[in-house]
N, C-alpha and C positions, 0 to 999 in steps of 0.2 A: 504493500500500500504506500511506500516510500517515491522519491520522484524519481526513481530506477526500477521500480516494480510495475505493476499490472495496471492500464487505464481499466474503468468500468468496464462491467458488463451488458447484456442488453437490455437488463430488467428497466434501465431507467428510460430508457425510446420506449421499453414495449406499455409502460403507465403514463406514457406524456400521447398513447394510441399513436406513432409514427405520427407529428407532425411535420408539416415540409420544411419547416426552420427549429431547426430544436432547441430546448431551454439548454443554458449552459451547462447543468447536472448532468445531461443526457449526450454530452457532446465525447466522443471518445479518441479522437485523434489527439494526442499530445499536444503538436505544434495548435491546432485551432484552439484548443483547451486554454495554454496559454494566453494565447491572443485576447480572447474574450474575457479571461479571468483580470486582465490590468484595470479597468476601470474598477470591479469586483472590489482590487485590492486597496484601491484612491479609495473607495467607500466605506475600506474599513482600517483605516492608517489610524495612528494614532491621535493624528490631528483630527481628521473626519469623527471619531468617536467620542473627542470631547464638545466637539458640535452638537452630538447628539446627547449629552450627560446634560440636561438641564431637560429635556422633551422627556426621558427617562424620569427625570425627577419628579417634574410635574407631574406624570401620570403613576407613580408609588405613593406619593401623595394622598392623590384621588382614590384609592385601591386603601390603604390604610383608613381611610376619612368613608368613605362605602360600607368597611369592614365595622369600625365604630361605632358607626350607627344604628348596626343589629342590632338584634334581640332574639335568643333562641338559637332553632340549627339555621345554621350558611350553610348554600352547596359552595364551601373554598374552591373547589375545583371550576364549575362556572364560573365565578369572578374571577380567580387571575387569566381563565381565557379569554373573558371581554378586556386583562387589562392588556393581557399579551397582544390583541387584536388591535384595540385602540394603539399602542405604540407604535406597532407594527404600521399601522397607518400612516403617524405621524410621522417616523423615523425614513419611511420608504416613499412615500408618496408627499408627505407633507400633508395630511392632516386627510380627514375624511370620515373616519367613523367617530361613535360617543357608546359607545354597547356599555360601559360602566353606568352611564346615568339613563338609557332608555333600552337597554337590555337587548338582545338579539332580535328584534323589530323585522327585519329584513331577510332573516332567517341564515345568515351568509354564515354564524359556526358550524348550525346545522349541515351546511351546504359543502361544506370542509370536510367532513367527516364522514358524509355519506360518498365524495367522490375518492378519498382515501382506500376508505373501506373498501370501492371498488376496484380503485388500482393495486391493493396488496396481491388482487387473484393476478392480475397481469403481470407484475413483480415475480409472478416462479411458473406463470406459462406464457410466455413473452411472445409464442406464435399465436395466440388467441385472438388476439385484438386483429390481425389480420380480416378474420371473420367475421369478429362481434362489429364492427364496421360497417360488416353489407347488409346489416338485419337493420331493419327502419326500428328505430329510438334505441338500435343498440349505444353500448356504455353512456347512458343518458347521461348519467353521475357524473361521470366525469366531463364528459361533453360540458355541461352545464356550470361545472365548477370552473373548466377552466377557460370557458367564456367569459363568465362575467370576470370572474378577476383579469384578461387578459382587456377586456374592456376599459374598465378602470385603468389601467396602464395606459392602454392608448388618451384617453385624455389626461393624464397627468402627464404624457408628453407633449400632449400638442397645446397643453395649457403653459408648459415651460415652468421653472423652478420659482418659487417664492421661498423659500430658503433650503439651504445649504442638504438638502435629502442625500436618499440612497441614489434616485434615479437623475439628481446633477450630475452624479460621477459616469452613472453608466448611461447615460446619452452624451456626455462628453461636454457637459456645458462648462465646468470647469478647464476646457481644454488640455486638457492631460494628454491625449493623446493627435496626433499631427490630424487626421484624419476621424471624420466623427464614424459610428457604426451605420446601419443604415437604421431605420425607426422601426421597419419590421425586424428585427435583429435584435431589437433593445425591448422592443413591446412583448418578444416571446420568455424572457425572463420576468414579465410579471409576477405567471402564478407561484412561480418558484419563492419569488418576492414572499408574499403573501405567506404560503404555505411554513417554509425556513423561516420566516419571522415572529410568528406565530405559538400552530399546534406542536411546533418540537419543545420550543420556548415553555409553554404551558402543560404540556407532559410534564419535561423534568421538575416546575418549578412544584407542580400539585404531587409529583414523587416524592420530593425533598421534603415538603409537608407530612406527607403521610407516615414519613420512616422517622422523623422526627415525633410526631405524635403517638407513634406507636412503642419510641425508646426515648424514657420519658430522661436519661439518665445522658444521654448523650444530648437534648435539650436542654437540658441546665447548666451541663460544659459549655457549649456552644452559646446558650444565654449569659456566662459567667464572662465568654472572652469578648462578646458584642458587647458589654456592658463598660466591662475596662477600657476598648478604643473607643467606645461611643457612650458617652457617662449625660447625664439629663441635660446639659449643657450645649452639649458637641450636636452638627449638625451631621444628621443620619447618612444622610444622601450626599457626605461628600465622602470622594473615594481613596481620599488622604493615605486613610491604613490599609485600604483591604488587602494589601501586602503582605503586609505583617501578621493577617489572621490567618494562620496555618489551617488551624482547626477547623476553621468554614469552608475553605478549601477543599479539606480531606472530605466532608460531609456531602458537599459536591459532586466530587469525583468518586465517593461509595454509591452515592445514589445512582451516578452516571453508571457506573458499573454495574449494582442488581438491576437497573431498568434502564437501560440504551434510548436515547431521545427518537434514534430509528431503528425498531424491532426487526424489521425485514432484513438485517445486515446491509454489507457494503460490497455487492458482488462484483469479482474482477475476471477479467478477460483479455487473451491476447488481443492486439491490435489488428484490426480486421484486416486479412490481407497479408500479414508479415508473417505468415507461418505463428506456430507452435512455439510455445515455454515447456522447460523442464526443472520441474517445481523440486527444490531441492537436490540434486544431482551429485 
């Protein structure tokens, strides 16, 4: 999986149903993989991600301030994915949904999960979709999901950047690169947009919740060290220490560990064309 190992496999063409410009995930040549991934990486520099630490902030916020205002049982797992959703909005598009204050309205988490669901089956029979194609309202799910998200991109292009987004970088308004992509090329990375920003986001975060509630003893470590760098004084949301906290860290990367943000794996394949690997030799 190193950058002398294996590009993907074809699971990811065969869930995006072979589209005729493929999202970057799904792209398996090396050199174009590159190409496309440079914008990717201006989007997520160091510099581009303190851009986005004040949009992040504002909406943990909201998501704290929602949370305190219960009473009784919360589904936690619903709200941090309208918060995951709302940021994801803001951070990629520049702004667009409110799901924290008027709740899935428009049914679009729904809409996320029912087209997933369908692509896991195309994920491990990648010749299916072939067929499911020629049947009228076959892979609806999908179809559906990743229209309207690809929709949405299309006008957050053609409306152009009101601040500093994901999609400044990767339409090249920042001019980073000599030469812009073309806007079909840029608008087929939406759903990917959407998707990666999102329901992975709001897996792990409602995983880390759940293992934390359920080991009540490694919550009270873990509350003992957020307490120390972040004491009633200190502001929460700045990201001064989170260096320093080993601990939240570890709790992280265990969670990431019993529960993978993508369950389907990461399947790899020789490069079409260049012959055969021999895996260990």
């Amino acid at each position: 999986m190193g950058t002398q190992g294996l590009p993907k496999g074809p699971n990811w063409t065969a869930r995006t149903l072979y589209p005729p410009i493929l999202p970057i995930i799904a792209t398996r040549d090396p050199v174009e993989h590159a190409q496309r991934r440079r914008p990717w990486n201006r989007g997520f520099s160091t510099a581009a991600l303190k851009e986005y630490q004040p949009i992040i902030a504002k909406r943990v916020a909201q998501l704290v301030e929602s949370l305190a205002s219960e009473q009784g049982v919360v589904n936690l797992v619903e709200r941090i994915s309208f918060f995951t959703y709302d940021f994801m909005g803001d951070m990629a598009f520049g702004g667009g949904t409110e799901m924290l204050k008027e709740g899935d309205k428009d049914g679009l988490w729904g809409l996320i999960h029912k087209g997933l669901d369908s692509c896991i089956i195309y994920d491990h029979l990648p010749w299916l979709p072939h067929f499911v194609k020629l049947l009228p309202g076959g892979a609806g799910d999908i179809r559906k999901m990743r229209g309207t998200f690809l929709k949405r991109t299309a006008s957050r292009f053609n409306a152009g950047s009101k601040t500093k987004d994901l999609f400044y970088y990767l339409s090249n308004e920042d001019g980073g690169d000599a030469q812009s992509p073309s806007p079909a090329l840029v608008i087929s990375d939406g759903a990917l947009a959407v998707v990666a920003g999102s329901d992975t986001t709001a897996s792990v975060l409602s995983n880390i919740f759940w293992c934390l509630l359920s080991h009540p003893e490694v919550y009270k470590r873990l509350q003992q060290e957020v307490d120390q760098y972040y004491p009633q004084q200190e502001d929460a949301l700045d990201t001064t220490h989170h260096t320093k906290m080993f601990y939240l860290e570890a709790v992280i990367n265990e969670a990431l560990r019993l529960y993978p943000a993508v369950p389907s794996g990461s399947q790899r394949a020789p490069i079409p064309g260049e012959g055969d690997k021999v895996i260990g030799p």
